[in-house]
Wavefront OBJ file of the C-alpha trace (Angstrom):
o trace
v -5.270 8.267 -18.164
v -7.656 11.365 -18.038
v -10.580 8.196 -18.520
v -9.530 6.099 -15.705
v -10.147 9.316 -13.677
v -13.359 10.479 -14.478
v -14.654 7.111 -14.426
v -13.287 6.793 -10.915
v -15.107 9.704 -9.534
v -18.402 8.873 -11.796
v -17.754 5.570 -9.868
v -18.166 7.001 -5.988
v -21.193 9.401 -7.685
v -18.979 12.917 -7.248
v -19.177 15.634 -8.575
v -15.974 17.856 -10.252
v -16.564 20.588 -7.513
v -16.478 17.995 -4.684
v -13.648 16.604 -6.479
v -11.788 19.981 -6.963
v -13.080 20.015 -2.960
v -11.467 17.460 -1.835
v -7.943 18.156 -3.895
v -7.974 21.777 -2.899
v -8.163 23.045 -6.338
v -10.777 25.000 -8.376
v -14.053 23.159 -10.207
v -12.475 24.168 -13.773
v -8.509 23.057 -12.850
v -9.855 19.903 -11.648
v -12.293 19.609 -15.349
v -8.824 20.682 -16.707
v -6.941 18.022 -15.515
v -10.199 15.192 -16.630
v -10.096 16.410 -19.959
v -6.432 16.495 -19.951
v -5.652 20.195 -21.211
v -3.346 20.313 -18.309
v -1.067 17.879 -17.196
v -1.745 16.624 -13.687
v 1.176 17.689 -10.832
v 2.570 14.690 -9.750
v 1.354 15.842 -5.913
v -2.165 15.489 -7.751
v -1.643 12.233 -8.958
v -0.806 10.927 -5.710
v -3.349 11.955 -3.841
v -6.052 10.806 -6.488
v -4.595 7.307 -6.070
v -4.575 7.984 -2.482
v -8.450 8.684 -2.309
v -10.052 6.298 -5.178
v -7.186 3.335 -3.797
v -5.697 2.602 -6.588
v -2.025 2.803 -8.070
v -0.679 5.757 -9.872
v 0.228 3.313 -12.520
v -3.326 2.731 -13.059
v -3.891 6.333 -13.096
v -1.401 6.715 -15.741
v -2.585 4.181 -17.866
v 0.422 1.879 -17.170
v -1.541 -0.974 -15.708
v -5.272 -2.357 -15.938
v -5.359 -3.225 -12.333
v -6.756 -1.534 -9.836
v -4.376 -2.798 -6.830
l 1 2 3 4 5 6 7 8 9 10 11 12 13 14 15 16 17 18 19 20 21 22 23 24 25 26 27 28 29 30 31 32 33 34 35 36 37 38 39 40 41 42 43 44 45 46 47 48 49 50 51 52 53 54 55 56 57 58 59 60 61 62 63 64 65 66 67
């Protein structure tokens, strides 16, 4: 899971503080939740599908597909 989401915002050229930015969390929770030493709040899930337009199921590893 924590892959599909770093390569997602490697993928639009951001950074971890514009990504904490945009989720309204701090640089390090946001480097937390990439490398996986916290698990991401559901909330947090949906809005990274939200923004990158993908499924949560893709986020969570569930499915390959992006749609």
């Amino acid at each position: 899971m924590y892959r599909h989401i770093r390569d997602l915002r490697e993928d639009k050229d951001l950074t971890q503080q514009q990504m904490g930015k945009i989720l309204h969390c701090s640089t390090r929770t946001y480097g937390n939740y990439e490398c996986g030493n916290v698990n991401i709040p559901n909330d947090i899930l949906i809005k990274l599908a939200d923004f990158h337009g993908v499924s949560v199921d893709y986020l969570l590893g569930r499915t390959d597909k992006t749609d």
